[in-house]
PLY file of the C-alpha trace (Angstrom):
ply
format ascii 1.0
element vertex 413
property float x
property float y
property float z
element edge 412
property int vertex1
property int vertex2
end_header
21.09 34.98 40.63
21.50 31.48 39.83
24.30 28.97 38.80
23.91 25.72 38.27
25.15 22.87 36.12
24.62 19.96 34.12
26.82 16.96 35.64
29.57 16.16 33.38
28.35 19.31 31.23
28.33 23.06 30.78
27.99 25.50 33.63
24.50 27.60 33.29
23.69 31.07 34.83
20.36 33.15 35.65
20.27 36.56 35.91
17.46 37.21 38.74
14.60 39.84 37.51
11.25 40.47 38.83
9.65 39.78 35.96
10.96 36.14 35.77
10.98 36.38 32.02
14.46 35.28 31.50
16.59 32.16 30.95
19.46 30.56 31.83
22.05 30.93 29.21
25.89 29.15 29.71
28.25 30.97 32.01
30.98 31.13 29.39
28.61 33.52 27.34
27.99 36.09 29.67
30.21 39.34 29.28
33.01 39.35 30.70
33.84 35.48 30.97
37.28 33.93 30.34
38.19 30.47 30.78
34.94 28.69 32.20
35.27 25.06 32.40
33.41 23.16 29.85
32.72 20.08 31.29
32.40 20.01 34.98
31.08 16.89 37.07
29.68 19.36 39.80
29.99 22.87 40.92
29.85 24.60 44.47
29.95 28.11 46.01
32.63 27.96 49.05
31.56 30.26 52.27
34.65 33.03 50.70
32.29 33.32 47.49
34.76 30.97 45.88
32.79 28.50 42.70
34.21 25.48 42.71
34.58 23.62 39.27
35.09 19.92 40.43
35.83 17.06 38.33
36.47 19.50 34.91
38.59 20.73 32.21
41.96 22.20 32.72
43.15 25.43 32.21
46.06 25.76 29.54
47.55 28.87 29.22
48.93 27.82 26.05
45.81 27.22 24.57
43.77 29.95 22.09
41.87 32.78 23.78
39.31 32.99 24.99
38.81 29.13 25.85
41.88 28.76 27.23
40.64 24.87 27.38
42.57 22.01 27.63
41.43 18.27 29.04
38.66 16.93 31.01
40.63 15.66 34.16
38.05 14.15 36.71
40.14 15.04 39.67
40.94 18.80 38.53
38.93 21.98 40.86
39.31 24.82 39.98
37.92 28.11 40.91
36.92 31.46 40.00
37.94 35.00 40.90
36.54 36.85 43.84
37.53 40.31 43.83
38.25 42.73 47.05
36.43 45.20 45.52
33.74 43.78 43.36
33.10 40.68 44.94
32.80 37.12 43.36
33.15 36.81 39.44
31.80 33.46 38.82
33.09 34.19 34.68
36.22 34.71 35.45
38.71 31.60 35.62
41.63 32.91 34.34
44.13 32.44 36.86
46.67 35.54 36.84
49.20 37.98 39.57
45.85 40.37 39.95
43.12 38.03 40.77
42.13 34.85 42.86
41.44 32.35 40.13
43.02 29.32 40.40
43.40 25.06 40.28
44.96 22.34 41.84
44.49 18.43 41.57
43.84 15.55 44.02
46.18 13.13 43.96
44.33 9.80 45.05
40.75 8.30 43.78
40.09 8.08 39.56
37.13 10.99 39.97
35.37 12.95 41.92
32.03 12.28 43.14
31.07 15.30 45.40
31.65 17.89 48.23
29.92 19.76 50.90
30.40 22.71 53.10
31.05 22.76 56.70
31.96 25.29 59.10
35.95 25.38 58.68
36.54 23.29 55.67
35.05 22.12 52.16
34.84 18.33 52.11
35.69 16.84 49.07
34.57 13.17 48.03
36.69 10.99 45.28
35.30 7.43 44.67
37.66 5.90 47.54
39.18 8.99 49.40
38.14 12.30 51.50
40.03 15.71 51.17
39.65 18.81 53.10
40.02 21.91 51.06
40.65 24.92 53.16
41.03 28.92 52.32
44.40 29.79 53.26
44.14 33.73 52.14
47.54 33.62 50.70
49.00 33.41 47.10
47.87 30.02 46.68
43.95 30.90 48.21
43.66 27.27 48.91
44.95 24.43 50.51
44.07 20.74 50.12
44.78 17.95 52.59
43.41 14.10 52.64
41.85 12.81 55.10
41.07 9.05 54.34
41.95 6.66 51.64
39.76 3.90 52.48
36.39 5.29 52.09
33.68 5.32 49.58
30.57 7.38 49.15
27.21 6.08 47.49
26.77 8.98 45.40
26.77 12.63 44.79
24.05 13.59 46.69
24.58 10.62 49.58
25.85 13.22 51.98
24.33 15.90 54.62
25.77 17.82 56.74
24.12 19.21 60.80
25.99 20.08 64.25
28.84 20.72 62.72
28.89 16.56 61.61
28.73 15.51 58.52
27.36 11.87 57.51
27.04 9.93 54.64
26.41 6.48 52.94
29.68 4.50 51.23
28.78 1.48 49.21
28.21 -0.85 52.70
28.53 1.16 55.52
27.75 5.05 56.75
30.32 7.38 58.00
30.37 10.63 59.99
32.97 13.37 60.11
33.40 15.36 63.02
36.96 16.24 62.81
37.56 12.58 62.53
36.58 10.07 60.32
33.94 7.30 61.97
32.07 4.12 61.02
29.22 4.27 62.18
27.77 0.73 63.84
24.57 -0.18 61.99
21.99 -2.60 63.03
20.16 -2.54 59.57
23.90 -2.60 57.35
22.96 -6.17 55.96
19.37 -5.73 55.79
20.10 -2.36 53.90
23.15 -3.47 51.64
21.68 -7.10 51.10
19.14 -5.38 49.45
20.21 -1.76 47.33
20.42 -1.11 43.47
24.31 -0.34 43.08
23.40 0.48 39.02
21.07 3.30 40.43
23.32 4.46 43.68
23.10 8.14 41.77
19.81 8.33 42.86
20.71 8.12 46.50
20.02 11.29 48.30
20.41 12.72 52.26
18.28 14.89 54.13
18.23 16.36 57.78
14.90 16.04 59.49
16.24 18.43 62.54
12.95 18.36 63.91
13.47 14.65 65.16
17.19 14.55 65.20
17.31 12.66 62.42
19.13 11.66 58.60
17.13 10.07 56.29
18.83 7.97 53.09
16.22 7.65 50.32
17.35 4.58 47.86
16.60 2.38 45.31
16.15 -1.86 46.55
17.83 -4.71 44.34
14.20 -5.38 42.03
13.80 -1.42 41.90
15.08 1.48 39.62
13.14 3.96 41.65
13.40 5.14 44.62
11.70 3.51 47.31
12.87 2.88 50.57
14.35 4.97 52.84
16.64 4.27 56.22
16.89 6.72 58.97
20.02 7.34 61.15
18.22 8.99 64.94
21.62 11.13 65.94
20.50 12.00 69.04
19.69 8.20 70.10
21.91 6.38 68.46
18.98 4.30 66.96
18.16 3.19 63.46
14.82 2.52 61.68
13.19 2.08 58.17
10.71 2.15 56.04
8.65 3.03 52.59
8.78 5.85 51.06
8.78 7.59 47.28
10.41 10.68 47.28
12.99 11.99 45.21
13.96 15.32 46.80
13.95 16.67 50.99
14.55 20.20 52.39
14.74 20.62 55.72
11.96 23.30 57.88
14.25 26.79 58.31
13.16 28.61 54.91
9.38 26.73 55.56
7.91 25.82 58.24
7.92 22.41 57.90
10.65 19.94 55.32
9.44 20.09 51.90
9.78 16.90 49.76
9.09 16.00 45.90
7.93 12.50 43.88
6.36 12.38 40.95
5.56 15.79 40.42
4.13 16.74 43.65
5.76 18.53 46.49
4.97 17.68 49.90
5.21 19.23 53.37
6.33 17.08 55.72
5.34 16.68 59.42
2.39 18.46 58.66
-1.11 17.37 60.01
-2.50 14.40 60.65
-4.19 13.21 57.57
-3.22 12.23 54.27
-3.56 15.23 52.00
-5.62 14.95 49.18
-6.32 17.48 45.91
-9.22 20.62 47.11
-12.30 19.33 47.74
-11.64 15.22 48.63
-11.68 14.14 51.90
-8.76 13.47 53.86
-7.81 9.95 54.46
-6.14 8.42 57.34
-2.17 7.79 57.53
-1.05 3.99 57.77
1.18 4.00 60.74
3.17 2.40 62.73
6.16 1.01 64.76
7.60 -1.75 65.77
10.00 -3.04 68.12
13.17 -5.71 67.39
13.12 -8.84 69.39
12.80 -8.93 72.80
14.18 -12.22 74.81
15.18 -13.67 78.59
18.50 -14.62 79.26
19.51 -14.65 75.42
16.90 -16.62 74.66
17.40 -19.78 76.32
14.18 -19.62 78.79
10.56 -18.59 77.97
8.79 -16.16 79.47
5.28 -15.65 80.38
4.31 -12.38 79.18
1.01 -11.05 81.58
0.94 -7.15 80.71
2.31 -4.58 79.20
2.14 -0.82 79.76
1.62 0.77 76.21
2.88 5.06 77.13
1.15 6.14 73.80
-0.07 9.18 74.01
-2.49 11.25 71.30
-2.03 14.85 71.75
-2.30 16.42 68.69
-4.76 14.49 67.57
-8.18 16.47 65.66
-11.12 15.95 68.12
-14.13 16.22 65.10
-13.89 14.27 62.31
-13.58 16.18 59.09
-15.42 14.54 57.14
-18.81 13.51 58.94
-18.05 16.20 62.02
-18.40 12.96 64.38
-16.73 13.12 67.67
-12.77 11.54 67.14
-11.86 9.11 69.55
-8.19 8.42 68.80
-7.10 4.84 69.33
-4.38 2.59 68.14
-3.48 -0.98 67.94
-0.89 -3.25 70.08
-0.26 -6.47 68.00
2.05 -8.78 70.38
3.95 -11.73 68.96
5.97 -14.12 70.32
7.88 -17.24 68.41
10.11 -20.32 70.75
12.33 -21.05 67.54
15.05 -18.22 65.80
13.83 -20.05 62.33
10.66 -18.63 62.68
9.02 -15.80 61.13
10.48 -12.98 62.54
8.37 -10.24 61.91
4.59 -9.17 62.80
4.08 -7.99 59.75
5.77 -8.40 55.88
6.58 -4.77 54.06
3.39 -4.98 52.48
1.28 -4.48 55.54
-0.02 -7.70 55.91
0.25 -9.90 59.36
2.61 -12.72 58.95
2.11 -16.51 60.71
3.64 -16.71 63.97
3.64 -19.10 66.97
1.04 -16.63 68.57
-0.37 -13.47 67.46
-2.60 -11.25 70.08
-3.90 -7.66 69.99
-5.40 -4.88 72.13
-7.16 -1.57 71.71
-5.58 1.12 73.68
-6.47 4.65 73.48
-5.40 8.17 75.84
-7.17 6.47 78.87
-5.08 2.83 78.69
-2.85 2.89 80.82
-2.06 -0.99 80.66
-2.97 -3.99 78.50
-3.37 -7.33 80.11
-1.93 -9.56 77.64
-1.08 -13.20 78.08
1.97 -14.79 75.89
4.70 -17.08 76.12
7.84 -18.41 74.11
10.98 -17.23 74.00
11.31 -14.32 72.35
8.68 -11.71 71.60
8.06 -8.29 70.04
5.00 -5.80 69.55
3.87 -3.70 67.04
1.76 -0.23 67.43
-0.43 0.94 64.81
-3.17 2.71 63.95
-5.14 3.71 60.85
-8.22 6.52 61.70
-8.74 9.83 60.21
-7.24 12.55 62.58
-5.26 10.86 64.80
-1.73 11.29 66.30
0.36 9.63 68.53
3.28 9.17 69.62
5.32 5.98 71.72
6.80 6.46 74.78
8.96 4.14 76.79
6.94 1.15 77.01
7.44 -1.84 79.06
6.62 -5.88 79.80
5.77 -7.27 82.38
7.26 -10.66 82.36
8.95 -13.54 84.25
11.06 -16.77 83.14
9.00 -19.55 82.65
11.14 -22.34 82.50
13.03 -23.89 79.31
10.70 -26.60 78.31
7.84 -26.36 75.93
0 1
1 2
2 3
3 4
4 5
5 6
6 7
7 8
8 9
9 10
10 11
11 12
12 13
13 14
14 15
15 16
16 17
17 18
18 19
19 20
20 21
21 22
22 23
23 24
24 25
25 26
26 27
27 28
28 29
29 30
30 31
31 32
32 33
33 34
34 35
35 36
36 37
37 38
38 39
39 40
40 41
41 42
42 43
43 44
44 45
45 46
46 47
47 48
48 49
49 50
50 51
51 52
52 53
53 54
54 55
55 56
56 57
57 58
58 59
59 60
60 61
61 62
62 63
63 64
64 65
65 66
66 67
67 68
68 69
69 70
70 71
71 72
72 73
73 74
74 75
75 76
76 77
77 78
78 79
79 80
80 81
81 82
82 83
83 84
84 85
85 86
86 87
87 88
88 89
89 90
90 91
91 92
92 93
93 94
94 95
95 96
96 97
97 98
98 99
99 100
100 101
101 102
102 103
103 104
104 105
105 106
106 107
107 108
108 109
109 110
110 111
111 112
112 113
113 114
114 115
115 116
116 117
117 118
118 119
119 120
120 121
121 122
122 123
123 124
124 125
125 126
126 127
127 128
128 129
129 130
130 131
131 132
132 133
133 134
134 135
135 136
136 137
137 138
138 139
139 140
140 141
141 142
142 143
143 144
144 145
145 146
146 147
147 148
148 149
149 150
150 151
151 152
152 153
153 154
154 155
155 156
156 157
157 158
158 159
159 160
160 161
161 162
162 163
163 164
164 165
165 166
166 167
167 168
168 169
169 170
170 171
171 172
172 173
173 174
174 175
175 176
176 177
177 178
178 179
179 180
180 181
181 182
182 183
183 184
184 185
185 186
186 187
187 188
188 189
189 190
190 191
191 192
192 193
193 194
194 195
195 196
196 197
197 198
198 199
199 200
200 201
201 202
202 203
203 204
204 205
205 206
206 207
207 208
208 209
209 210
210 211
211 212
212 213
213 214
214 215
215 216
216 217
217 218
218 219
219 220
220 221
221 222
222 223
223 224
224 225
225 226
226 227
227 228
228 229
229 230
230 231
231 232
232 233
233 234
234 235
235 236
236 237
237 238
238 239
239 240
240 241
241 242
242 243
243 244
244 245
245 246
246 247
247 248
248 249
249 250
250 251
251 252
252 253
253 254
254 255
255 256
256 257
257 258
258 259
259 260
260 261
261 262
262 263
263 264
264 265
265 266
266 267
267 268
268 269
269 270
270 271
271 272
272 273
273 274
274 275
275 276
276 277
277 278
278 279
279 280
280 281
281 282
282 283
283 284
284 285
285 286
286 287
287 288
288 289
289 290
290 291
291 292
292 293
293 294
294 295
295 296
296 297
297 298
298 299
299 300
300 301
301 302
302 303
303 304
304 305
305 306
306 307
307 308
308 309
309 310
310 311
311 312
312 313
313 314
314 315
315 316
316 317
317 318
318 319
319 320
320 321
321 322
322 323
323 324
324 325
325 326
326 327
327 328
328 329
329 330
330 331
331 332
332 333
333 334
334 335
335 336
336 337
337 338
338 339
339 340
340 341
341 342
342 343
343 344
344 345
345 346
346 347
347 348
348 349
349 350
350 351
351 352
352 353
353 354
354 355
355 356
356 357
357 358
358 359
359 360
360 361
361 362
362 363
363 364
364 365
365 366
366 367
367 368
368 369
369 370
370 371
371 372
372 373
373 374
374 375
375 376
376 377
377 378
378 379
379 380
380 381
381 382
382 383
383 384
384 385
385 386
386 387
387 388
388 389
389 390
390 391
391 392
392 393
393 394
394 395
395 396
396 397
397 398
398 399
399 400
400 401
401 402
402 403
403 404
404 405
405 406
406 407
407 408
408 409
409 410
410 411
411 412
């Protein structure tokens, strides 16, 4: 069966049959219901079989049966009645001696914007605090306790929880909970927050790519009401990186295979071959990759360097060996673009988000492929970074630990 609701609306339930010929119809008209919430912000199934009402209508016992309705209070949860016997009754909210039903209020924040699971506790987001709500078993069934009051959270679906750590974006930094509340350093905060629609910060949405170790934030930028850009949090290296991206929904591989993603309509699995997918009976076309490194400089920057070679460590297993398409032997093979610049006010990047290669005090490149194993490459200024790319149908690689080979070459142009 399913519940579900409409956010700042009325609580729906599905009854599951095989025949799928059935619809949702409101909770509150199902037999047996008493005292559903009208007007919820968002609902959630604890691990006890619990339904949290967050963000809803009270419950006034002095109201008329069978509502028993009495304001919209965006800080109110409440919850319904699991019985010993029966098990959860997501209609009943009636809080009496002889069941489990029940409410309580948070005392700080004007509303609640979420919550999420985790192994001991249910975290609970207001618009500037964090409250753990924990089963106690007694009289009371739950227990509420906060945990910050100087946090915010980006929006209801800005939060993700693996290893026991959850993580999620505020309005100009990202947090993780582990028992205690952290900051956690980013070196794309301003490039990320200089640059984000606050009007559309609903949209922002979290995903677990386990796969990789990694969170990914999908978001709208400043000239966008879409989403379009998305910033990934590495937990395992304590790296970030970024990129574009539509999508508007992720699932993590566990149910499937592979992480399942929506936009516009479609639904994509992720991290799946090595071509872009296209409708039965087109032929595949090649995925527009790449990476590229942050500036790389001697002695903070104060010297040049004379850049003579660099060992790439790109490797292309994985990679199809016929191509699909004309059934031509696949040699797999990538691009190194190296740039280097002498002043900070230069342009700092290889390449703009649009793809294209962008001036810079010198600009050189190199074929590599699985039998490179170095690229003589001769550059000098004072900082430098390089760029790996590649854009053929059935290839795959993956970067290494590369490295430059280069000296100090004095301070003088």
């Amino acid at each position: 069966d399913l519940v579900f609701n409409i956010r700042g609306s009325f609580i729906y339930y599905w009854e599951y049959v095989t025949a799928f010929n059935t619809r949702a119809v409101l909770l509150s008209d199902i037999s047996g219901a008493v005292a559903v919430p009208q007007q919820v912000t968002r609902i959630l199934f604890t691990p006890q079989g619990f339904l949290l009402a967050l963000g809803c209508t009270t419950y006034d016992p002095l109201a008329s049966p069978p509502e028993y309705l009495g304001y919209y209070d965006p800080l109110m949860i409440r919850w319904s009645n699991v019985d010993a016997d029966i098990g959860p009754q997501p209609e009943v909210w009636e809080p009496s001696v002889t069941n489990t039903a029940g409410f309580l209020r948070i005392q700080s924040g004007s509303q609640i914007v979420t919550a999420i699971n985790t192994r001991q506790e249910t975290l609970i987001f207001t618009n500037l605090s964090l409250h753990s709500l924990q089963y106690l078993g007694t009289a009371e069934v739950f227990g509420i306790q906060e945990l910050s009051h100087n946090i915010s959270i980006m929006g209801p679906n800005a939060v993700v929880g693996t290893n026991n750590i959850t993580y999620w974006m505020g309005t100009d930094r990202f947090y993780a909970y582990s028992g205690r509340i952290d900051a956690l350093p980013c070196t794309l905060r301003q490039y990320i927050f200089n640059d984000i629609n606050l009007v559309q910060r609903d949209l922002v949405f979290a995903g677990v790519n386990n796969q990789f170790n990694e969170i990914i934030w999908f978001y709208c930028t400043a000239n966008s009401n879409e989403i379009n850009r998305y910033v990934i949090y590495n937990f395992l290296e304590n790296i970030w990186y970024f990129g574009q991206l539509s999508r508007t929904t992720w699932l993590d591989s566990g149910v499937f295979d592979h992480p399942l993603s929506t936009s516009s309509g479609w639904v994509y699995q992720q991290e799946n071959g090595v071509n872009d997918g296209q409708p039965l009976g087109a032929p595949p076309l090649p995925i527009e990759s790449y990476i590229q490194s942050a500036d790389i400089d001697i002695n903070d920057g104060d010297k040049y360097m004379l850049i003579r070679r660099i060992i790439p460590d790109v490797n292309f297993n994985g990679s199809e060996t016929v191509n699909p398409v004309t059934g031509a032997p696949i040699d797999p093979q990538a691009v190194m673009t190296v740039g280097v610049r002498n002043f900070p006010g230069a342009t700092s990047s290889i390449v703009n988000e649009e793809g294209q290669i962008t001036a810079r005090d010198v600009i050189t490149t190199a074929t590599i492929d699985q039998y490179t194993n170095q690229v003589f490459i001769r550059a000098r200024g004072r900082q430098m970074n390089f760029k790996i790319s590649s854009n053929g149908v059935g290839t795959q690689w993956q970067l290494g630990m590369p490295r430059v080979d280069g000296r100090p070459d004095g301070t003088r142009n």
